[in-house]
N, C-alpha and C positions, 0 to 999 in steps of 0.2 A: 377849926380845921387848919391844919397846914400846909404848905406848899407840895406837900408830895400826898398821894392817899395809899396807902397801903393793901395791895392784891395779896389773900393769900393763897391762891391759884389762877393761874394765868389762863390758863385753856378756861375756865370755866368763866372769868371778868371778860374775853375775848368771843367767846360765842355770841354770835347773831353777826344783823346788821348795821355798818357806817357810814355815813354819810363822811367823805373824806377831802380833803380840800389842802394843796400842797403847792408849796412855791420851790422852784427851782431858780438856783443862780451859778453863773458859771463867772467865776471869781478873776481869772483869766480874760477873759471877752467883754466881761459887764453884762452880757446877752440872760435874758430872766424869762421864763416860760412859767405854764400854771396847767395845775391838773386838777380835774374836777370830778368825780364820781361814786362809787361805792365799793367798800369792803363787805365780803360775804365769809364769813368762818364759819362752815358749818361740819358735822360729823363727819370723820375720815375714818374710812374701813380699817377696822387693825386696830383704830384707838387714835385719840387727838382730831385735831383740826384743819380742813382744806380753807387756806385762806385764797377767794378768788377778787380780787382789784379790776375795776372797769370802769370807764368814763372817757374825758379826753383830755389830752394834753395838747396846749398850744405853745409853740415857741417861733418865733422868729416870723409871727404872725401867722404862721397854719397851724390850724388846729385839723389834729387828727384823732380817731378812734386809739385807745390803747388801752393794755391789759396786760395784767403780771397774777403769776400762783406758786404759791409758797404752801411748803408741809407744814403746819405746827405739832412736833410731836411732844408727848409725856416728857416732861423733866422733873429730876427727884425734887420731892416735899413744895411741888403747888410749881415747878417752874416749866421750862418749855426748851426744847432742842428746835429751832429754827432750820429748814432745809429749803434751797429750789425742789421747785414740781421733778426735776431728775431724780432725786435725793442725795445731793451733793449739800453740804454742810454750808450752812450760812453764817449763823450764830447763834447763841444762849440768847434765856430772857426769862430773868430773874425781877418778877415786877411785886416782892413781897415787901422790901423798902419805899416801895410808890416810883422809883426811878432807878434806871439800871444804865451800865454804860456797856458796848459790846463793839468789837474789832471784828471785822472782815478781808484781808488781804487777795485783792482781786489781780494778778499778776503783779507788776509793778506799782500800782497803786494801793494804797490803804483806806478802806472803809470804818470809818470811827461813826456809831449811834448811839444815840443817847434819848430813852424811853421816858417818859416822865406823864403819869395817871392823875391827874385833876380831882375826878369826883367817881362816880361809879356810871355817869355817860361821857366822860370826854376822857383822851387822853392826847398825845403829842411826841413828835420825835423829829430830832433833828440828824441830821447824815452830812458828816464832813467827809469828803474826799479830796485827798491830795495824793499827787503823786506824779509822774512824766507826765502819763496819758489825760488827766481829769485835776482841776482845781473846782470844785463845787460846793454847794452849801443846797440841800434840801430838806426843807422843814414841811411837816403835815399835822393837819387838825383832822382828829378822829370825834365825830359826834354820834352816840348812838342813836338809830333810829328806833321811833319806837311803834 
């Protein structure tokens, strides 16, 4: 087996649930926070997947509740159109290589991710942000639960 494992559909390797586990660093400050909880992908009306994120994030020694949801909808031949719960445009995610790289431009800042699928329970991603507002590095472990 190699270092990347090969999805050939992403909605469908993504369905269920994660246990999730993420380290934040703000590259700027030195300041490092952690987030601890679950991803839930399950069916979204229309077609595709409501990804919902919960747990808690601590940083700066408070740990609070937090939560993020994201569209994952159809993309051609196994891939996936990433969107906020708005439906404003996130990014692609092409995970049929095992690892995908994907751009984000958040005003003056650039979101650069890099997806990368382990085995058929884990995968991983890391999220650079640079830019005025934000110097960051946020990486997360996806374990599926079973």
């Amino acid at each position: 087996m190699g270092e990347f494992w090969p999805v050939p559909d992403a909605l469908a390797y993504l369905a269920g649930r994660w246990r999730v586990s993420r380290t934040v660093r703000d590259l700027a400050s030195g300041a490092e926070g952690e987030f601890a909880g679950t991803t839930a992908f399950g069916a979204l009306e229309g077609g595709g997947l409501l990804h919902h994120e919960s747990g808690t994030f601590t940083w700066h020694g408070v740990t609070r509740p937090a939560e993020r949801t994201l569209r994952f909808l159809p993309g051609p031949d196994g891939t996936a159109d990433v969107r906020f719960a708005d439906g404003r445009p996130f990014h692609d995610l092409d995970l049929r290589p095992g690892r995908h790289l994907a751009d984000h431009p958040c005003a003056a800042d650039l979101y650069r991710g890099e997806f990368t699928v382990r085995d058929a329970d884990h995968w991983h991603t890391v999220w650079r942000v640079r830019g005025p507002a934000k110097d960051l590095v946020l990486r997360t472990d996806y374990a599926r639960e079973r």
